[in-house]
LOMAR-240156 format. One record per residue: residue in three letters; x, y, z of N, C-alpha, C in turn. Coordinates in steps of 0.1 Angstrom, whole numbers. Atoms other than C-alpha are relative to their C-alpha. Layout:
N
[atom 'ala',[X,Y,Z],[X,Y,Z],[X,Y,Z]]
...
//
This chain:
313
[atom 'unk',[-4,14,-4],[655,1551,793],[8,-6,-12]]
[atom 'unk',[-4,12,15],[682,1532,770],[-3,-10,-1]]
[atom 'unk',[1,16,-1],[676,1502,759],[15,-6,-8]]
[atom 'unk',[-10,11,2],[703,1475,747],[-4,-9,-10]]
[atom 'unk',[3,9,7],[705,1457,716],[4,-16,6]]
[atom 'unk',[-4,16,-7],[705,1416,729],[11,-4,-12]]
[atom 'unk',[-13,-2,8],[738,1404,715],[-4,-19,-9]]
[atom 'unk',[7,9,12],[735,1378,686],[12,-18,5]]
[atom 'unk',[-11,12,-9],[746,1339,701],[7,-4,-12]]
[atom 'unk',[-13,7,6],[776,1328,694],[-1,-10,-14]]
[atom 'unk',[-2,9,14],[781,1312,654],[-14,4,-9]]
[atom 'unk',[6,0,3],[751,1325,649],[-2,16,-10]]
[atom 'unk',[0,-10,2],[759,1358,637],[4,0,-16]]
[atom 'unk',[-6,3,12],[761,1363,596],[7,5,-5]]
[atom 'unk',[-12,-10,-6],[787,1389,596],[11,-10,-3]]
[atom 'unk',[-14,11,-5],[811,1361,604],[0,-13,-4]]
[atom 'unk',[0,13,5],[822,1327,587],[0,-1,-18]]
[atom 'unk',[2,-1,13],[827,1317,555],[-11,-16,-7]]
[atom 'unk',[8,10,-2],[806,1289,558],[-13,-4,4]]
[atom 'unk',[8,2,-9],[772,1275,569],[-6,-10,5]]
[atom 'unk',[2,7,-6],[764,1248,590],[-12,-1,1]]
[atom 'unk',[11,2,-3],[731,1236,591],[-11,-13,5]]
[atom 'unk',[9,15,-13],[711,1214,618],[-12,-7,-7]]
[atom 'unk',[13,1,-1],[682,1190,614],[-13,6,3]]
[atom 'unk',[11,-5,-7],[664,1213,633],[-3,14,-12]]
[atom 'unk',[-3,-16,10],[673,1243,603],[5,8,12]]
[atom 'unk',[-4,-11,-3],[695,1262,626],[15,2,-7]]
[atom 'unk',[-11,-2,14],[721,1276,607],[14,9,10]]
[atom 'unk',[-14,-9,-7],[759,1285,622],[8,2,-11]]
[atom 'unk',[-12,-12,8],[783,1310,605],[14,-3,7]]
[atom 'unk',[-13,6,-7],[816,1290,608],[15,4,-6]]
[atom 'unk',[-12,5,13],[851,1291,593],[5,-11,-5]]
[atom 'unk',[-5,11,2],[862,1264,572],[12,-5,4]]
[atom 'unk',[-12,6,-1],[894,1266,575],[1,-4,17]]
[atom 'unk',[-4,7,-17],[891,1262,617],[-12,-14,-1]]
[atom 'unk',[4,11,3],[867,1231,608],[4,-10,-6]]
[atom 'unk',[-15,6,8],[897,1216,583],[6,-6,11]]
[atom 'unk',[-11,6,-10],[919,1217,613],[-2,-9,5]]
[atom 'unk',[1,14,-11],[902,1195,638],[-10,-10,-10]]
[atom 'unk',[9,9,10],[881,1174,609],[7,-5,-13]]
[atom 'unk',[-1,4,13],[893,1153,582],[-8,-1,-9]]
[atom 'unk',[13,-3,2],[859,1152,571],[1,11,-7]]
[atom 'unk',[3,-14,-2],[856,1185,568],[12,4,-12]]
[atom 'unk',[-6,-5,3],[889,1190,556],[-1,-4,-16]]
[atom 'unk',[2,4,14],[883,1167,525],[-12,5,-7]]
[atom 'unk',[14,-4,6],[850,1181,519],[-2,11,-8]]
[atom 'unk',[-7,-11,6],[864,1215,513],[10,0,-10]]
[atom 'unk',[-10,3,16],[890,1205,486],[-5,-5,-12]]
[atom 'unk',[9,4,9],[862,1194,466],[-4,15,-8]]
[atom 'unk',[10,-14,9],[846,1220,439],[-13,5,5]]
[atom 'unk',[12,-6,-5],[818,1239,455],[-14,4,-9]]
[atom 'unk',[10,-4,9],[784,1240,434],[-3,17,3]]
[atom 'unk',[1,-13,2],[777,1272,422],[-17,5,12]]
[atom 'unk',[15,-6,-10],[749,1296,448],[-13,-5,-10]]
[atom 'unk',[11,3,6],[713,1284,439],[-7,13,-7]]
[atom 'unk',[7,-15,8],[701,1321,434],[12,5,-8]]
[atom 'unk',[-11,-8,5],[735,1331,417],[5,9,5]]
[atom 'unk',[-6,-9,-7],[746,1355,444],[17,-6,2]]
[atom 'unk',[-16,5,-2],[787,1351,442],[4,1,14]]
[atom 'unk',[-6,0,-13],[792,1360,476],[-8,-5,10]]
[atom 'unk',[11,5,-9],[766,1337,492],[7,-15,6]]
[atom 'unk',[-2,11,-3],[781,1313,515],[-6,-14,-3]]
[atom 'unk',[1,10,2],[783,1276,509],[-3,-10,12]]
[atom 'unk',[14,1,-10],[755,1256,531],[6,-16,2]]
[atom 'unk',[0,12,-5],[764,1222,548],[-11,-6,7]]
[atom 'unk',[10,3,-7],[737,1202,561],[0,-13,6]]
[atom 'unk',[-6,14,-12],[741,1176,590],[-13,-5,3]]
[atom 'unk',[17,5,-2],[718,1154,604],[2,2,15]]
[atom 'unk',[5,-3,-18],[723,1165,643],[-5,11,1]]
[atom 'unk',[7,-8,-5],[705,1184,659],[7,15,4]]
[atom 'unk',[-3,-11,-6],[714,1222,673],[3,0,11]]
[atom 'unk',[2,0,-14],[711,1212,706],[20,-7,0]]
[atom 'unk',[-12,5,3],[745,1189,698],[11,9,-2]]
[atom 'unk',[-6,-14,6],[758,1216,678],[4,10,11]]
[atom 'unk',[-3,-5,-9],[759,1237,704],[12,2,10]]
[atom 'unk',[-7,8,-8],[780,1217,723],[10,2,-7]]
[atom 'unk',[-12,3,7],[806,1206,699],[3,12,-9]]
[atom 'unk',[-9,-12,6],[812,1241,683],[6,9,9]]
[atom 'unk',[-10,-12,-8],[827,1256,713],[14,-8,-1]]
[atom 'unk',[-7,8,-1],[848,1224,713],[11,2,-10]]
[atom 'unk',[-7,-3,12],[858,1228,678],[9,16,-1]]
[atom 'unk',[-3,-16,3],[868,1266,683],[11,2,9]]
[atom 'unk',[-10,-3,-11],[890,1259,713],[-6,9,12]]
[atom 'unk',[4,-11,-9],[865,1284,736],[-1,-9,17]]
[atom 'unk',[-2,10,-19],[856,1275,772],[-9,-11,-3]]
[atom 'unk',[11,10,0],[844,1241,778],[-15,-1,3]]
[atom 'unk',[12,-2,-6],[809,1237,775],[-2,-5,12]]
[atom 'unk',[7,4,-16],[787,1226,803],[-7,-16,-3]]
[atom 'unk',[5,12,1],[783,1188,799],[-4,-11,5]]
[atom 'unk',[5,13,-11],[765,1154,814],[1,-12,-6]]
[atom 'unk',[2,17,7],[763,1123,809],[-9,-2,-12]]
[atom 'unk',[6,1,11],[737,1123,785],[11,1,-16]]
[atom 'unk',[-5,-5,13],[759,1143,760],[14,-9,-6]]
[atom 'unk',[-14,5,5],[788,1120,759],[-2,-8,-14]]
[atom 'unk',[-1,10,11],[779,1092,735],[-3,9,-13]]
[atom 'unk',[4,-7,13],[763,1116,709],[10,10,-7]]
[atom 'unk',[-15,-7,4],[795,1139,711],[8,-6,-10]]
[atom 'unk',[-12,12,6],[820,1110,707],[-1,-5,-18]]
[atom 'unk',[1,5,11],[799,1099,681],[3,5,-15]]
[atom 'unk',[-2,-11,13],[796,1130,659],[22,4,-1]]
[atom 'unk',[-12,-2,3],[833,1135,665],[11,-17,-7]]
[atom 'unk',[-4,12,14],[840,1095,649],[-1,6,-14]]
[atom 'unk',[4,-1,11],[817,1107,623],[6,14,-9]]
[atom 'unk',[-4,-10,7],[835,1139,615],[21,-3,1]]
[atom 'unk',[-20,2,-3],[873,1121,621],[8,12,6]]
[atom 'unk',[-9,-12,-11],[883,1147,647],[6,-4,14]]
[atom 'unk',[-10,6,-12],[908,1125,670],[1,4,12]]
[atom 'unk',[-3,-10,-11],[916,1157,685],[-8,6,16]]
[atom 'unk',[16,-7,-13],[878,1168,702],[1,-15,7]]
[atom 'unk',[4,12,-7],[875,1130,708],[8,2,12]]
[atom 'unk',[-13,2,-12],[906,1126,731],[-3,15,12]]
[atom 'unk',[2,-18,-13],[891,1159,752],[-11,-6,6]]
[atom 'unk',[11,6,-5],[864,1136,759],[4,-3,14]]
[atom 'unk',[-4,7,-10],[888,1121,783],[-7,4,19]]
[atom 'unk',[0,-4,-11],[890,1143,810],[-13,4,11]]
[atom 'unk',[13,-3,-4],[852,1148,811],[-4,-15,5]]
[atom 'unk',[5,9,-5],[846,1113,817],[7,-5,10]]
[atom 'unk',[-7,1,-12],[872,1111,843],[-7,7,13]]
[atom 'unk',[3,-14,-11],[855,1139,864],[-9,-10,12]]
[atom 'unk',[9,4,-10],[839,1123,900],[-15,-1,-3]]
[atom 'unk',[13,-5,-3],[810,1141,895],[-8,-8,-12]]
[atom 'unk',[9,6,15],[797,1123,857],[4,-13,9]]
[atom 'unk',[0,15,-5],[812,1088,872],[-11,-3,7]]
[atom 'unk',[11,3,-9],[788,1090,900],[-11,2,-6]]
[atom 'unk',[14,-1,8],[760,1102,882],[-3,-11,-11]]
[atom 'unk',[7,14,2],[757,1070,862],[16,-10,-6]]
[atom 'unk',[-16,10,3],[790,1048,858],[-2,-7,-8]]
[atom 'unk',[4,14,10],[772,1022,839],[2,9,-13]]
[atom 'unk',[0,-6,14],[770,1052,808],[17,6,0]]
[atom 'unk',[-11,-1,4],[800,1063,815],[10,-10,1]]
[atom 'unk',[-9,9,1],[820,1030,814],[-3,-3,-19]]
[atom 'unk',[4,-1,14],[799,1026,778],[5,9,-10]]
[atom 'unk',[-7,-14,9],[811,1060,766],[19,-4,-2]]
[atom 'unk',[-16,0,-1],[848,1054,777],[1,-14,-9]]
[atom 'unk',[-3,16,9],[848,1017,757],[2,9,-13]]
[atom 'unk',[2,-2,16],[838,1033,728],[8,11,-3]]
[atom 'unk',[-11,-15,3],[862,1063,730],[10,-6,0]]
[atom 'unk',[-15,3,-3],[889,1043,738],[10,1,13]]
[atom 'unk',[-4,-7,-13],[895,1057,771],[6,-12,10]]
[atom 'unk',[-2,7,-10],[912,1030,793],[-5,1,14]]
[atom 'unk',[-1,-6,-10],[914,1047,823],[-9,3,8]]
[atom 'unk',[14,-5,-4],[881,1060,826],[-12,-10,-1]]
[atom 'unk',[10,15,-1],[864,1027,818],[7,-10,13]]
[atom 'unk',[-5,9,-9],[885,1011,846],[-8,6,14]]
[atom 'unk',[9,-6,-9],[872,1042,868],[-11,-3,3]]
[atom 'unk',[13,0,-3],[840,1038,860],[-8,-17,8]]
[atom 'unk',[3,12,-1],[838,998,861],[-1,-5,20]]
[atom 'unk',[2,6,-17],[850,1001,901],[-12,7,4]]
[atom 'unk',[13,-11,-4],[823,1030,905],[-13,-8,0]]
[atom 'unk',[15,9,1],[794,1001,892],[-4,-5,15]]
[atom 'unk',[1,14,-8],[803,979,921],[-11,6,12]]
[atom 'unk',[17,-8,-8],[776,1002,943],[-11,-2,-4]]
[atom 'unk',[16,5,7],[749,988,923],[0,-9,0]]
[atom 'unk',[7,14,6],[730,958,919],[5,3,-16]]
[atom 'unk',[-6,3,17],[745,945,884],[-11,5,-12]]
[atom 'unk',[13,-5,6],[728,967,857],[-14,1,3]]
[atom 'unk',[15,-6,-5],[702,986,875],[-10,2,-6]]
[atom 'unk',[6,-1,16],[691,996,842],[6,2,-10]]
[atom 'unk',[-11,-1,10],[698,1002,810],[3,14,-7]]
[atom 'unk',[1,-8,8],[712,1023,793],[8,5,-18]]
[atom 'unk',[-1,-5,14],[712,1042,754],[18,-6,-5]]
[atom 'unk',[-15,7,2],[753,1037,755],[5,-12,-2]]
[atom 'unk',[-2,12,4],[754,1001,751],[-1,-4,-10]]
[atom 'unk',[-2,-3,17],[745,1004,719],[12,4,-6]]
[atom 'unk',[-7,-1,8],[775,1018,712],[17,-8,1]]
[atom 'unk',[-12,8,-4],[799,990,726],[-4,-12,-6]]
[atom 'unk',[-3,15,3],[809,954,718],[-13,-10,11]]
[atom 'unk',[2,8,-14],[795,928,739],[12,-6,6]]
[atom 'unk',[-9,-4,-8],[825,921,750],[5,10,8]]
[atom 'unk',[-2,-12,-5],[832,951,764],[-11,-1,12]]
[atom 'unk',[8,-1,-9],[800,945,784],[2,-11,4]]
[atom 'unk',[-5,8,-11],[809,910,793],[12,1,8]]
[atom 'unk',[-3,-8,-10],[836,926,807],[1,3,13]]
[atom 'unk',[8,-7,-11],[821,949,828],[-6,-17,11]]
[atom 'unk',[4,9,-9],[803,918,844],[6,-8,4]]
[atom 'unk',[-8,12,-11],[828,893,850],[11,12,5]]
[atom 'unk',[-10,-2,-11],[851,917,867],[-14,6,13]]
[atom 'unk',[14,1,-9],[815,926,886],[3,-18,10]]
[atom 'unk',[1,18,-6],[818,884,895],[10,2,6]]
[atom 'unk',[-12,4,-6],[853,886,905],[0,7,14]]
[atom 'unk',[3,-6,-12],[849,912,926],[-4,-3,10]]
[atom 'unk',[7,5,-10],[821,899,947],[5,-12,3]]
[atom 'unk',[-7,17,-5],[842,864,946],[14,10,13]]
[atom 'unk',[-7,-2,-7],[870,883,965],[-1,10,15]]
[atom 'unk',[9,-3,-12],[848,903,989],[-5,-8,9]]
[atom 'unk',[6,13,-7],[831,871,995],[10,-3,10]]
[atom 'unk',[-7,8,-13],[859,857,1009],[9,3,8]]
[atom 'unk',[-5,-7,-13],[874,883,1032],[-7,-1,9]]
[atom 'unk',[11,-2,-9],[842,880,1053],[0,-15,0]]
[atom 'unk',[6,13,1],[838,842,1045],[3,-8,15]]
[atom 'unk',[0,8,-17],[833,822,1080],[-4,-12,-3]]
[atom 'unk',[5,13,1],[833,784,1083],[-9,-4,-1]]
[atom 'unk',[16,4,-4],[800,770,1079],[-3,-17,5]]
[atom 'unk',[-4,8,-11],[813,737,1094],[2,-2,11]]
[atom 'unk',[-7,-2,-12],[826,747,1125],[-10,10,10]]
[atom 'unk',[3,-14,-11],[811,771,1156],[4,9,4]]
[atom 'unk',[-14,-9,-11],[842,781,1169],[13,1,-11]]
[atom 'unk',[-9,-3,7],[863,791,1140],[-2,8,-18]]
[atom 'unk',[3,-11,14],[868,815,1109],[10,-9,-5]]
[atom 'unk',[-11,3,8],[884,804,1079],[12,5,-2]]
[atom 'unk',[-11,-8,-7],[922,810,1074],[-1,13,-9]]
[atom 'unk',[-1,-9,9],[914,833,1045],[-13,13,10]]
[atom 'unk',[10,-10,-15],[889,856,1077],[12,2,12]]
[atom 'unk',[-12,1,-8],[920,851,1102],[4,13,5]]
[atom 'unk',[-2,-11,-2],[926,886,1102],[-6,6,11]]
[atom 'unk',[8,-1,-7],[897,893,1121],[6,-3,14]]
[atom 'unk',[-8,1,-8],[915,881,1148],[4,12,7]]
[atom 'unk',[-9,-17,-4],[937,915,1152],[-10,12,-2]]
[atom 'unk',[8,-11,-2],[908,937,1149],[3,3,15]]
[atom 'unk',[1,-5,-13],[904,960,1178],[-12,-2,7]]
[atom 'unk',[11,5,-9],[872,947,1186],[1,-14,4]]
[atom 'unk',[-2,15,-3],[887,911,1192],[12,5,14]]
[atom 'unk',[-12,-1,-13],[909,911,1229],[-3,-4,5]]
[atom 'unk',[1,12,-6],[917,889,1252],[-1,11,15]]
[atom 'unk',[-3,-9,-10],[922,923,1276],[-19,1,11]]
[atom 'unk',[12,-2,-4],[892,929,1304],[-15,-10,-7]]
[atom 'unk',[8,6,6],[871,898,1296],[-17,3,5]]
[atom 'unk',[12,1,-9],[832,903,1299],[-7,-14,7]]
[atom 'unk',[7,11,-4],[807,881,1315],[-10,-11,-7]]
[atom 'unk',[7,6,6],[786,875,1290],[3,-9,-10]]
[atom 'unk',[-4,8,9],[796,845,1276],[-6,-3,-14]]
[atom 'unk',[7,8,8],[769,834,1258],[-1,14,-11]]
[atom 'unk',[2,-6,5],[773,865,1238],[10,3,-9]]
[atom 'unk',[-15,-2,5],[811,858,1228],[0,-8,-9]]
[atom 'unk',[-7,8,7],[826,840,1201],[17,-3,3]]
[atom 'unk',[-14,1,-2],[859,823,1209],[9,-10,-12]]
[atom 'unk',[-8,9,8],[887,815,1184],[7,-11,7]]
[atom 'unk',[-5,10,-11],[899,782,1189],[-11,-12,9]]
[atom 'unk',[11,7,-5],[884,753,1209],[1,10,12]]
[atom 'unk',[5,-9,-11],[861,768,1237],[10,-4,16]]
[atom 'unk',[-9,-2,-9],[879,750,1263],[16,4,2]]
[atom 'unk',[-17,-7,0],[915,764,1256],[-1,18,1]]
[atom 'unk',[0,-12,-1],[901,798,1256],[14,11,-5]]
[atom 'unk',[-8,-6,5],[928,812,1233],[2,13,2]]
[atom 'unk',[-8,-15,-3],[925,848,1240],[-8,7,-10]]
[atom 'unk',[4,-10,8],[907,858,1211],[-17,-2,1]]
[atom 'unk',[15,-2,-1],[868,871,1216],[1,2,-10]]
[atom 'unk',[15,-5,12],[844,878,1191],[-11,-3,-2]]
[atom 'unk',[14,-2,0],[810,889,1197],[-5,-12,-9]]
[atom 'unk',[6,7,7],[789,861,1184],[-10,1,-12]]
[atom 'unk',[14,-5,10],[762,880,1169],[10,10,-14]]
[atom 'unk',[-7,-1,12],[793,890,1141],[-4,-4,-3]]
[atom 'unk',[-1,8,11],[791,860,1129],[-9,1,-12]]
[atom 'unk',[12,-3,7],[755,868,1115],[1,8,-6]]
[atom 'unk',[-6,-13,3],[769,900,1105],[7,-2,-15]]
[atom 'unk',[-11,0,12],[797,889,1086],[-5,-10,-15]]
[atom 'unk',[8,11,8],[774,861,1066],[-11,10,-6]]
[atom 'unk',[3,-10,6],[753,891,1060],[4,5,-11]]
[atom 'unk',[-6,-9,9],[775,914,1042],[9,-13,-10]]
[atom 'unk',[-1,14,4],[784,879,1028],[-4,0,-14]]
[atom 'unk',[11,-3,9],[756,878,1007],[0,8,-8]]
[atom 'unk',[3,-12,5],[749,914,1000],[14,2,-14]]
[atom 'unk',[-7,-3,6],[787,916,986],[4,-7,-19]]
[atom 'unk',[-1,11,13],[782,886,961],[-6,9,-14]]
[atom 'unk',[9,-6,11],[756,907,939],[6,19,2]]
[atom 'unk',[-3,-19,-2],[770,949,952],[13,-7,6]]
[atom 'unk',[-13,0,-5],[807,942,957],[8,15,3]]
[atom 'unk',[-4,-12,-8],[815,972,980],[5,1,10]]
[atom 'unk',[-3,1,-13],[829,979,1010],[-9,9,8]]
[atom 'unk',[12,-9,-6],[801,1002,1018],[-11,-6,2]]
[atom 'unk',[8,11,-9],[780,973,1026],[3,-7,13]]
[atom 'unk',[-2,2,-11],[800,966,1056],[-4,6,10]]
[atom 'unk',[-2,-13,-8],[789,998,1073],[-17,1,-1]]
[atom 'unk',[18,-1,-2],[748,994,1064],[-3,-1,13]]
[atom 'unk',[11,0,-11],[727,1001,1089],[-7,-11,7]]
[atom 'unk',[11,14,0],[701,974,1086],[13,-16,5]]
[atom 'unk',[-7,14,-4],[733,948,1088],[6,0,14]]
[atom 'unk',[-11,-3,-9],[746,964,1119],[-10,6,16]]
[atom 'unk',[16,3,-12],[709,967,1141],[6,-9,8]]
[atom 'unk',[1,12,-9],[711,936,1149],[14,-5,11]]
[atom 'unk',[-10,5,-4],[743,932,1159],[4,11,16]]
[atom 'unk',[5,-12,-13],[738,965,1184],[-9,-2,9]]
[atom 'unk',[8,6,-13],[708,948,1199],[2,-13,8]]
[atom 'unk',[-1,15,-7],[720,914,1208],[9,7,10]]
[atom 'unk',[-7,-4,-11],[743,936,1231],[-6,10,9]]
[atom 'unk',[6,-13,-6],[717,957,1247],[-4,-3,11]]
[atom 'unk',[-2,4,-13],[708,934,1274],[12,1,10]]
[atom 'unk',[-11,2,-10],[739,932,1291],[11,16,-1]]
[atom 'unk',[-3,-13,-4],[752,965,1305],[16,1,-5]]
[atom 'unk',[-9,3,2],[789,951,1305],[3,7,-16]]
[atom 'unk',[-4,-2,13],[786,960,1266],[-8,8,-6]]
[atom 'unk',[6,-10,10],[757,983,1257],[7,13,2]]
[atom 'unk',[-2,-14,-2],[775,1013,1267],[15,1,-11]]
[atom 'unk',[-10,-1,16],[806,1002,1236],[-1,-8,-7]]
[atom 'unk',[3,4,13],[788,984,1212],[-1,13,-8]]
[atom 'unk',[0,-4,9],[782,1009,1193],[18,10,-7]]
[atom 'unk',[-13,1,6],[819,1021,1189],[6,-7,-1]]
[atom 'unk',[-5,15,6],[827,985,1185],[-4,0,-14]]
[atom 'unk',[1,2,18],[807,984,1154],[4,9,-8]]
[atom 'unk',[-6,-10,9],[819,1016,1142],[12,-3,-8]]
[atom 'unk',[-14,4,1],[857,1003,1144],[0,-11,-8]]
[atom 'unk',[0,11,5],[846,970,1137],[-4,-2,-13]]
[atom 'unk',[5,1,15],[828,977,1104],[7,9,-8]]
[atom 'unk',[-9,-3,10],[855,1000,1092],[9,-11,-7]]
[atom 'unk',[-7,8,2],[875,974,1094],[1,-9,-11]]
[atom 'unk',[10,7,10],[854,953,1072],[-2,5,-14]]
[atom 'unk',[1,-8,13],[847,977,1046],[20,6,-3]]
[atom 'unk',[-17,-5,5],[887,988,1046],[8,-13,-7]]
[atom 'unk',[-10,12,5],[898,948,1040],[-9,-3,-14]]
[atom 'unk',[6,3,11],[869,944,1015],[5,9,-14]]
[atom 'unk',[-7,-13,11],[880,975,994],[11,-2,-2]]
[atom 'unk',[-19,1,7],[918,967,993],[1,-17,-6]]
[atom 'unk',[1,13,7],[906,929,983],[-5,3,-15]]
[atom 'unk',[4,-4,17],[887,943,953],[12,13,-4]]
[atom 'unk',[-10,-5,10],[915,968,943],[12,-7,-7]]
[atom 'unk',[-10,12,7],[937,936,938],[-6,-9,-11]]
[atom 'unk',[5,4,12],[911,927,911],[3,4,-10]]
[atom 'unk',[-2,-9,12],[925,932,877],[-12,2,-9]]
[atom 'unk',[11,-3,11],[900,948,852],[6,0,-13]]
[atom 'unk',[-5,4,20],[901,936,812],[-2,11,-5]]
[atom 'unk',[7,-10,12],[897,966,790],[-4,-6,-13]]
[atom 'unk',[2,3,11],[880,958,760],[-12,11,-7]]
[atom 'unk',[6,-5,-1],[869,983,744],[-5,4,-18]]
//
């Protein structure tokens, strides 16, 4: 039976490097200086310095660096440093990266940060850290990404570690384009609260939905909303039990400015059973609300992309 020597991990081999890197934790990597020079000013000045002589007198005994991160870090940022394949990174590891790459003046690793905090998959997984990480990296782009990504939350769900490494500015920010937001969601939906028989002109729109027509009127009046006074009967319906609807997502949009609150469930019940009595309409309410609450969520979303976001980062 052969067996297989297990192969010695990566930096860790002593064979190789003229250098030794050594973690908080005492793990010790076999690096080159001079490819640690390149992407490190740090590094690079630390090396032009005179090297104390080996403690036991061995002349050929590499020269011992000792950091205060961990191994687990290390790990990370020495494939970075080497040019190899990208590690395998999360959210967690961004700020601690970023950080060790301020702390070792390597511009170069930083700016590679970018593309990782761009990626869908980290945004979603917690936007609030990565809008934190991108301030403090500098990242524009990726803090503007992330900041529309919040607007699916209630305003700071929780907290998190990353904040620490930003301004407050940077976080008031984040929340007043949070405000602005829900101020211009608010008032795509916003309906008179004066009136019975009329949407504001900034709602008006509403109007030209496909669930508003003057075509094949039903019977159920008491079930309609009409634009306009009632007796001129202008031509434009709309289900009454909207209104409830749209004062709903109203609400909801002031504190989660989304267009994915148009389309909730729970806001869109009600609005399915007030048409369940009358036959005339239970058989296309519910592809009314489908149409009707794209609609909703499609004007809400292109109102909040005309929100500009501050970087401050």
């Amino acid at each position: 039976m052969s067996s297989t020597t297990p192969s010695v991990p990566a930096y860790r081999d002593p064979s190789v490097g003229d250098v030794i890197i050594r973690t908080s934790d005492q793990v010790e990597y076999h690096v080159q200086q001079r490819r640690l020079a390149d992407v490190s000013l740090l590094f690079a000045d630390m090396f032009t310095l005179p090297q104390p002589p080996p403690a036991d007198g061995a002349a050929n005994q590499k020269p011992i660096v000792d950091v205060s991160e961990s191994s687990a870090l290390w790990d990370k940022l020495l494939p970075l440093i080497h040019n190899d394949s990208e590690p395998r990174l999360n959210t967690n590891d961004f700020g601690d990266l970023l950080e060790a790459c301020r702390k070792y003046q390597a511009p170069g690793l930083q700016s590679r940060f970018r593309i990782h905090l761009l990626h869908l998959a980290h945004v979603d997984e917690n936007p609030f850290r990565v809008y934190a990480v991108a301030c403090f990296g500098g990242f524009e782009d990726a803090a503007s990404a992330a900041a529309r990504r919040t607007l699916r939350f209630p305003n700071f769900l929780a907290d998190v570690e990353e904040y620490a490494l930003v301004t407050g500015r940077a976080l008031y920010r984040l929340s007043d384009y949070r405000r602005r937001c829900g101020e211009a969601a608010g008032a795509v939906v916003t309906v008179d609260s004066d009136t019975s028989c009329g949407y504001s002109t900034k709602a008006k729109w509403l109007i030209d939905a496909n669930v508003v027509s003057s075509a094949n009127p039903c019977q159920c009046s008491n079930t309609w909303f009409y634009y306009g006074e009632p007796l001129e009967r202008a031509g434009f319906r709309i289900r009454h039990s909207w209104l409830g609807y749209l004062r709903d997502v109203k609400d909801i949009v002031a504190t989660v400015p989304s267009g994915d609150a148009a389309c909730s469930t729970s806001l869109l019940e009600p609005v399915m059973k007030a048409a369940e009595p009358y036959k005339c309409c239970a058989n296309k309410i519910g592809m009314e609300a489908l149409v009707f609450s794209g609609q909703v969520r499609a004007k809400i979303d292109d109102a909040i992309s005309e929100v500009p976001f501050v970087f401050e980062p």
